[in-house]
C-alpha positions as CSV (number, residue, x, y, z in Angstrom):
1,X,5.0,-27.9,2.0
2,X,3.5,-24.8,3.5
3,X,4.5,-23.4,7.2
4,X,0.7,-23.2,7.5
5,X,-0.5,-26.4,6.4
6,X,-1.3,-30.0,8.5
7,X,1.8,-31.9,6.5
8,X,4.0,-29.2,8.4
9,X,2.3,-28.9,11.8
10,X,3.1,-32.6,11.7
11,X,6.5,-32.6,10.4
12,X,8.0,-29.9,12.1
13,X,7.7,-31.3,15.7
14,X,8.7,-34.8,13.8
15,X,12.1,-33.2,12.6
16,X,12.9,-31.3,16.4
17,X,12.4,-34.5,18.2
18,X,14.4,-37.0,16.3
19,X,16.9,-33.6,16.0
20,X,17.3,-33.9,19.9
21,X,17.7,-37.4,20.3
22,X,20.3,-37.7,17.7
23,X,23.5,-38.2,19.7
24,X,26.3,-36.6,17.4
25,X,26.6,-33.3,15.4
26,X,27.1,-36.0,12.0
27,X,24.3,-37.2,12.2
28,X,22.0,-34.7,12.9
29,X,23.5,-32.3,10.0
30,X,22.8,-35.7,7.4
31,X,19.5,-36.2,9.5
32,X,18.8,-32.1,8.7
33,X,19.7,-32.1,5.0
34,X,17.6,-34.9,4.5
35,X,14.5,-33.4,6.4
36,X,15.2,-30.2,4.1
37,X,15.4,-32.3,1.2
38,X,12.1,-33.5,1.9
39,X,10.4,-30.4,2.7
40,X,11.3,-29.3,-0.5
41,X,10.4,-32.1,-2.7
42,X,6.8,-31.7,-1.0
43,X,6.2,-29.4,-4.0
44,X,7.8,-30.7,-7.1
45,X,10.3,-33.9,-6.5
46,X,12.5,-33.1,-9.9
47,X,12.9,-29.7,-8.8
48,X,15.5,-31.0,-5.8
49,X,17.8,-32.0,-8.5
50,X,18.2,-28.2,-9.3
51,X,18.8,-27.2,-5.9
52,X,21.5,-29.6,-5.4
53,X,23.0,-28.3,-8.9
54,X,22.9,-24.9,-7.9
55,X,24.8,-26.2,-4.3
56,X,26.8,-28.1,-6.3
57,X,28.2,-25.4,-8.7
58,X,28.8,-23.5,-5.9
59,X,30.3,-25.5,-3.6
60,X,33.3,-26.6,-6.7
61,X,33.7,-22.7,-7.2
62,X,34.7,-21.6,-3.4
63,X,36.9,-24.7,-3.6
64,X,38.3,-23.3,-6.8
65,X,38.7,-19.9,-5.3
66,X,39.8,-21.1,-2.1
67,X,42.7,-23.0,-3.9
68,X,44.2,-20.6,-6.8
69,X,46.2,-18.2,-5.8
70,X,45.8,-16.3,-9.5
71,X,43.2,-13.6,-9.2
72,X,42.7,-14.0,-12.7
73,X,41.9,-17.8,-12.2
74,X,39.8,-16.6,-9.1
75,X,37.6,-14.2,-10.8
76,X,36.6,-17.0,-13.7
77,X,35.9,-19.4,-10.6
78,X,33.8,-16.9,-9.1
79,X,32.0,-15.7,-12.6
80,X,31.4,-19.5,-13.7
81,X,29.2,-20.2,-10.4
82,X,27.8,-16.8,-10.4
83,X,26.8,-17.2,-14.7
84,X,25.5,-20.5,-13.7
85,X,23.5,-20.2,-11.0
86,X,22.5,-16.9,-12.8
87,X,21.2,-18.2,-16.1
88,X,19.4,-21.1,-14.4
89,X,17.0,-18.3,-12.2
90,X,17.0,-16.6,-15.4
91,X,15.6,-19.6,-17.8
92,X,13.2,-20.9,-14.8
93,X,11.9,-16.8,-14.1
94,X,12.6,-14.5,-16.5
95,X,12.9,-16.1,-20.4
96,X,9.3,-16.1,-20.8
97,X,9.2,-12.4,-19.5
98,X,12.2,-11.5,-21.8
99,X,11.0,-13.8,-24.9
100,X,7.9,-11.4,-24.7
101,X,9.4,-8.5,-25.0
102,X,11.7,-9.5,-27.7
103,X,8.6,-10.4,-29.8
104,X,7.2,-6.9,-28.7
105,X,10.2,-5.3,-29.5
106,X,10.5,-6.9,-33.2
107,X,6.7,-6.1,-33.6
108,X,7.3,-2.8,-33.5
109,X,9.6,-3.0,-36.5
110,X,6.8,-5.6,-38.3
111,X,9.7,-7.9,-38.3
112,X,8.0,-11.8,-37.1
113,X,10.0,-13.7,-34.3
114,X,8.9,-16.8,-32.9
115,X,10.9,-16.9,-29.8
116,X,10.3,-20.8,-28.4
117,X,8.0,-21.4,-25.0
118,X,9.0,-23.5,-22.3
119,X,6.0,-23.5,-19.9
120,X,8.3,-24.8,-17.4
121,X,7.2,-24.5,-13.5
122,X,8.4,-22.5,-11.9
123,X,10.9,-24.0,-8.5
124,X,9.5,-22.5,-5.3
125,X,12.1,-20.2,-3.6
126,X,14.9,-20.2,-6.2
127,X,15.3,-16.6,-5.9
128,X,15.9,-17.4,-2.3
129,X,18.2,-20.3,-2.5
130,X,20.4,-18.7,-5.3
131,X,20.9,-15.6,-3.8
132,X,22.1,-17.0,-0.7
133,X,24.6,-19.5,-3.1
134,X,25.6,-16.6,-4.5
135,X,26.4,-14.3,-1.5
136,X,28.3,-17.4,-0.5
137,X,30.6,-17.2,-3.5
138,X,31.0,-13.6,-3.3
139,X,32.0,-13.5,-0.2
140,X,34.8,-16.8,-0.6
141,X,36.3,-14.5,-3.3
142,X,36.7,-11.7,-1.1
143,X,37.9,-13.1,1.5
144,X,35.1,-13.4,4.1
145,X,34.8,-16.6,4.5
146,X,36.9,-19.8,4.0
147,X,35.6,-21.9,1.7
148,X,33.1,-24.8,3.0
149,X,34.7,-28.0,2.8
150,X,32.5,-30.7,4.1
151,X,29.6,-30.6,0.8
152,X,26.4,-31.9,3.5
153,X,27.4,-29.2,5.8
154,X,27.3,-26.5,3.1
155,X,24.4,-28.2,2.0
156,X,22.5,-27.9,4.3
157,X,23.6,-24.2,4.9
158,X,21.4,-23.9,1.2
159,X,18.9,-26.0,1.4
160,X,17.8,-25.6,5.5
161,X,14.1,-25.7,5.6
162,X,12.8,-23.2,7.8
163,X,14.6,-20.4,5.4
164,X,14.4,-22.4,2.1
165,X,11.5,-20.5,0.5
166,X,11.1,-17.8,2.1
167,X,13.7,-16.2,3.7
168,X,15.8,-14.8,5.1
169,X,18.3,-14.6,2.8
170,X,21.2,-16.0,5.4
171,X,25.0,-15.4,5.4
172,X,27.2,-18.5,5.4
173,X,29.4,-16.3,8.3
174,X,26.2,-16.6,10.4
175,X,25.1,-20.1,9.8
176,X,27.9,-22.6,8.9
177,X,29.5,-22.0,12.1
178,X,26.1,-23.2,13.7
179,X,26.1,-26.1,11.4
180,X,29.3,-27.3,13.2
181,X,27.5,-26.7,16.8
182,X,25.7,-29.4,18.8
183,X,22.7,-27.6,20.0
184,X,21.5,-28.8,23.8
185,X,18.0,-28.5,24.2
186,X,17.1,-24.7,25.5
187,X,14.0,-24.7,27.2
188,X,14.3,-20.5,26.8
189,X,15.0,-21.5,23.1
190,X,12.1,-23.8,22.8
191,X,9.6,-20.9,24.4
192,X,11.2,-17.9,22.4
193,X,10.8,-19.8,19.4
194,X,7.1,-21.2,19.4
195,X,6.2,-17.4,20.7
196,X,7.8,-16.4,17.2
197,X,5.8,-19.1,15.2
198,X,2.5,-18.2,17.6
199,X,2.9,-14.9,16.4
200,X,4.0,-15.4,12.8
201,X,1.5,-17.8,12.2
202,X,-1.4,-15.3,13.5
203,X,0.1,-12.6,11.0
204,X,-0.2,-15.1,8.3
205,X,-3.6,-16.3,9.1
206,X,-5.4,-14.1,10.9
207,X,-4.5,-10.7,9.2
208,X,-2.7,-11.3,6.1
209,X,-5.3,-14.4,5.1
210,X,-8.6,-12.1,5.7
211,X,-7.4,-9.1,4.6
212,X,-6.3,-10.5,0.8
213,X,-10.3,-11.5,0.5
214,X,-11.3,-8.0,0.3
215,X,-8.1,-6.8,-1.3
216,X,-8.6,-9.3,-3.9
217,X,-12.0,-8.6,-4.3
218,X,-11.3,-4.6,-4.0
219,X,-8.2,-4.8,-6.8
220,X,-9.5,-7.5,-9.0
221,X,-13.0,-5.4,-9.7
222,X,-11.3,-2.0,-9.5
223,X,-13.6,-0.2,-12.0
224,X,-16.8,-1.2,-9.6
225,X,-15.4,0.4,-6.5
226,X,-15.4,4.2,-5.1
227,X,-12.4,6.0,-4.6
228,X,-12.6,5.4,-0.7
229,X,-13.0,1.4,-1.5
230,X,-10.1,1.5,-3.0
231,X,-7.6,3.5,-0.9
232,X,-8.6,1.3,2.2
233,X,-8.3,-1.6,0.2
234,X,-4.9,-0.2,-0.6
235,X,-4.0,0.6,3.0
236,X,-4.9,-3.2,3.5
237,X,-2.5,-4.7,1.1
238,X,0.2,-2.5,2.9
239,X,-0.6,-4.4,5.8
240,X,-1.3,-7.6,4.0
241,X,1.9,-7.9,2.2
242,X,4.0,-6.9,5.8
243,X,2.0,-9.6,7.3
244,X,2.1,-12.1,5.2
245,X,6.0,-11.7,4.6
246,X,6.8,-10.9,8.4
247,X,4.4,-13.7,9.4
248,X,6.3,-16.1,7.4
249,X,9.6,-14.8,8.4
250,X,8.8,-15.3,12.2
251,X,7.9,-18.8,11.7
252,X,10.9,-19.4,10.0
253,X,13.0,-17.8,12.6
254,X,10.9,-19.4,15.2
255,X,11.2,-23.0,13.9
256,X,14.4,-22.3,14.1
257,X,15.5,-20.9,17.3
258,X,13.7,-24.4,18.7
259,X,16.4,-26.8,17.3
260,X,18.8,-24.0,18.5
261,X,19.8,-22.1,15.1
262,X,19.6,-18.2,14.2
263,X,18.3,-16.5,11.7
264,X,18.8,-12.6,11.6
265,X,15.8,-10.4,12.1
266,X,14.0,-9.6,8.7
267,X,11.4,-7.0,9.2
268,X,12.1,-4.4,12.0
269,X,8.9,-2.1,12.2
270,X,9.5,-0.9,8.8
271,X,6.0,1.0,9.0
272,X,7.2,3.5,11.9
273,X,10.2,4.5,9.2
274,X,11.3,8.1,9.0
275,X,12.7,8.1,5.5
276,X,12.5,6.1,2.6
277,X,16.2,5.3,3.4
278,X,15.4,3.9,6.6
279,X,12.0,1.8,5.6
280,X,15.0,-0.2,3.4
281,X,16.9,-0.6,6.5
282,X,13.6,-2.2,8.4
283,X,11.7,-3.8,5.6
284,X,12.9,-7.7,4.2
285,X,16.6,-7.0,6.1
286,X,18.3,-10.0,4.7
287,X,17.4,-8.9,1.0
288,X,18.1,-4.9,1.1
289,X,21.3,-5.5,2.9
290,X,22.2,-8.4,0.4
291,X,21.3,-5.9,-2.4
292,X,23.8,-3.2,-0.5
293,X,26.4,-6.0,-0.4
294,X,26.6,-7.9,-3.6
295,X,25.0,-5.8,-6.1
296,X,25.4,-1.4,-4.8
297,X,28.9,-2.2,-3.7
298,X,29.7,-4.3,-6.8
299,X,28.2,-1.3,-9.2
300,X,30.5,0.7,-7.0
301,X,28.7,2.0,-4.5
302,X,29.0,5.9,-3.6
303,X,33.4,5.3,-4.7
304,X,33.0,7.1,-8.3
305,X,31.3,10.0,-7.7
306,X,27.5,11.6,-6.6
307,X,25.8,11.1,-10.2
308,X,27.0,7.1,-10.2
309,X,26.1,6.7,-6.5
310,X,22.4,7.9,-7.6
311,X,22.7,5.9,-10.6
312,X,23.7,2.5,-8.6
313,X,20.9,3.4,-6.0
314,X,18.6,3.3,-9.0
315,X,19.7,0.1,-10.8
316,X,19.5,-1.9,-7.6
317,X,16.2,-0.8,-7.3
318,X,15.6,-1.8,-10.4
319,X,16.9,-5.2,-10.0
320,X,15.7,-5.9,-6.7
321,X,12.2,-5.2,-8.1
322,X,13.1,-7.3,-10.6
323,X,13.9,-10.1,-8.3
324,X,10.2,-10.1,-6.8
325,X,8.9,-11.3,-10.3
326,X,9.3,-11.3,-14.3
327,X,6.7,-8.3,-14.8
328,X,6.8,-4.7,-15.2
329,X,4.7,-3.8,-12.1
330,X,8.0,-5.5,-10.0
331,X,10.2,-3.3,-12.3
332,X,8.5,-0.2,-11.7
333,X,7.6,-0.6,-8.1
334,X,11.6,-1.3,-7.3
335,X,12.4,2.1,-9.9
336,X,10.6,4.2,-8.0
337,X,11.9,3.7,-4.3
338,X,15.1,3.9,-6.4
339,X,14.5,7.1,-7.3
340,X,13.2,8.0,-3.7
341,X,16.6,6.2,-2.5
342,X,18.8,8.7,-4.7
343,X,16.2,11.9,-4.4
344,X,17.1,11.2,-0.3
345,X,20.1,10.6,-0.7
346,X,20.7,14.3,-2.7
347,X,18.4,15.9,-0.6
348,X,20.8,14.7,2.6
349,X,23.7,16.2,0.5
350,X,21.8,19.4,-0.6
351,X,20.7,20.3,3.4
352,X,24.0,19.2,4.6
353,X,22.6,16.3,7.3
354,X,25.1,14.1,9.0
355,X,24.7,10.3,8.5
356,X,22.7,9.0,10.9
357,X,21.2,12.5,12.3
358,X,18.4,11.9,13.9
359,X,14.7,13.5,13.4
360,X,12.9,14.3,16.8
361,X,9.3,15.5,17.2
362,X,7.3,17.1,14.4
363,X,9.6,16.2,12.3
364,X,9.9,12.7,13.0
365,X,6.1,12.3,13.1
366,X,6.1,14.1,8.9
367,X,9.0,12.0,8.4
368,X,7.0,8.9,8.9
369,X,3.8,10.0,7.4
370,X,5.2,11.0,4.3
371,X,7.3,7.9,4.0
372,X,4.5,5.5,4.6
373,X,1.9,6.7,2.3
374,X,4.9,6.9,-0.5
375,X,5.1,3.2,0.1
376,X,1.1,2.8,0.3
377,X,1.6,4.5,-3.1
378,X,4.0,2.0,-4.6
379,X,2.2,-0.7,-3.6
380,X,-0.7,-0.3,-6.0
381,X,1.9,-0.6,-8.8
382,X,3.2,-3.8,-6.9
383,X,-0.1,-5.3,-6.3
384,X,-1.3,-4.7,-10.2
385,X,-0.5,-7.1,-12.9
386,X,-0.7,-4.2,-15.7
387,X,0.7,-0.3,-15.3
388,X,-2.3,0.8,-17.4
389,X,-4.9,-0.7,-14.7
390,X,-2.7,1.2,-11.5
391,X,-3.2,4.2,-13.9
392,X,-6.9,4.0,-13.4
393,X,-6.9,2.9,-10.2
394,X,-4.9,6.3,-9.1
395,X,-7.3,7.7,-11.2
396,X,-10.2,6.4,-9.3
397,X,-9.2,7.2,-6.0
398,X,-8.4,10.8,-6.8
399,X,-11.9,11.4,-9.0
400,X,-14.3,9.1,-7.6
401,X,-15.5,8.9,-4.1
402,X,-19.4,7.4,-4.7
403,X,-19.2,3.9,-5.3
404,X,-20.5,3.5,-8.7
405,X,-24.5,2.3,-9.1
């Protein structure tokens, strides 16, 4: 089920009011769960028996950690969920990715592999989901959080429908305590939410919607256009792809706020950025700062020295592309704003700027120029299935500026 689709515009209102009239807290987290449940199975019914494994696993592992007292015995708990949860994003997203370049790999030695195809679906928002049963886990083992007792609460915590599949990427510190609240109606709630999903909603349909038809158009005939053609059609997606993400975000947030639940901001004006370091900061919040969390600190962060805080910078990049998709336009979009991360990052250490200086005037102004169209840049290599046809689109827009007769 899609935020903008009829089946949603009538579920949604649905779900708040029978929310609201439910008397106790019980009920209305069973009555939620099974509204999420729903939601979900709107797109493939099987694929809620993976969500509840993934919930599952984790929910036994925090009890696990929560219980031993070994480190040793916490650390397997921990790993186990994390391998798990792990290897099912990777079979359902990335082995038909990885089986190809196995066969590519053995191909180059004129060695024959038949690596076996699945063709399996694959489940909307598991990135999402996982990463969020994860970041639970992690943060059980180090101490955060207690572990979640009550399995529908925590449940619910994975499955909730407005952030299912898309975001954000919640904390269990944030939401479980929520869980256990019993939300009045808010009339300022009610208002400050469906402003949200107004707004959202327009980003998604008015912008993001009619911009992608001459994007798509633009990008998917590349060779036909001019060099101008295709740096406005470029300038679009940048607005396309913060519209349609944002957009979505703000409904889910939104929806939210209605029944009386938070969700932390996820895109902050990531456009008016100064610095590559600060667009990270402003763009999809709830996944960069997840990234910093789980993955930068866990590679050890900027603890072992200036070359393996570059390095880490540059593998979570990597990975975080990664996340976005199995394909090498993901991979090399998140490599390169790891490398911009790290080149920062020196060049604050080189010129001997204070965390958290602030640029004023001129400065400021170059400072978001320079970082926007480095973004706009990286985008073509998101937006493009193949790194050969980005090639010639960079090509284009450099060499060509007469559409072609």
């Amino acid at each position: 089920m899609l935020f903008n689709s009829l089946e949603f515009i009538l579920f949604f209102p649905i779900v708040c009011l029978v929310y609201y009239l439910l008397p106790g807290i019980k009920g209305r987290t069973i009555f939620l769960l099974l509204a999420s449940y729903y939601f979900y199975m709107c797109w493939e019914p099987v694929y809620a028996l993976l969500l509840l494994t993934s919930t599952s696993i984790t929910y036994i592992s925090a009890l696990c950690m929560d219980r031993f007292r070994s480190r040793r015995r916490r650390k397997i708990s921990l790993f186990s969920g994390i391998f798990i949860n792990l290897g099912i994003l990777f079979f359902y997203k990335y082995y038909e990715f990885a089986g190809s370049l196995i066969t590519d790999f053995f191909s180059l030695l004129n060695i024959g592999i038949d690596i076996p195809r699945w063709n399996v679906l694959l489940p909307v928002g598991i990135s999402f989901y996982i990463f969020q049963a994860v970041g639970y886990a992690v943060d059980v083992y180090r101490g955060t959080i207690k572990a979640e007792k009550n399995f529908v609460v925590y449940a619910l915590f994975i499955s909730f429908f407005p952030q299912l599949v898309a975001g954000p990427i919640e904390r269990a510190k944030n939401m479980l305590p929520q869980f256990r609240e019993k939300h009045k109606f808010s009339y300022e709630n009610f208002d400050a939410g469906l402003r949200l999903m107004i707004w959202g909603f327009f980003m998604k349909l008015c912008v993001a919607d009619r911009v992608s038809t001459y994007v798509d158009a633009v990008y998917n005939n590349y060779m036909e256009h001019s060099g101008v053609s295709l740096l406005l059609a470029t300038f679009f997606f940048t607005f396309q792809i913060y519209c349609d993400f944002a957009g979505y975000s703000l409904i889910a947030i939104g929806s939210s706020k209605m029944m009386g639940f938070t969700l932390m901001e996820n895109f902050h004006r990531p456009y008016f950025a100064k610095s590559i370091k600060e667009f990270w900061r402003r763009w999809h919040i709830s996944l960069s700062s997840w990234l910093r969390d789980y993955l930068y600190i866990s590679l050890g962060g900027n603890r072992k020295g200036k070359f393996r805080q570059y390095l880490n910078l540059i593998i979570t990049m990597f990975l975080g592309g990664l996340w976005h998709g199995a394909s090498w336009n993901f991979v090399l979009w998140g490599t390169f704003h790891g490398i911009a991360l790290a080149a920062h990052k020196m060049w604050m250490s080189i010129t001997g700027r204070k965390k958290g200086e602030q640029s004023h005037g001129w400065r400021r102004v170059f400072g978001i120029i320079i970082t926007f169209h480095f973004v706009c840049f990286c985008w073509i290599f998101f937006r493009n299935a193949d790194f050969q046809n980005s090639m010639d689109m960079l090509k284009q827009i450099f060499t060509t500026f007469r559409p072609q007769l």
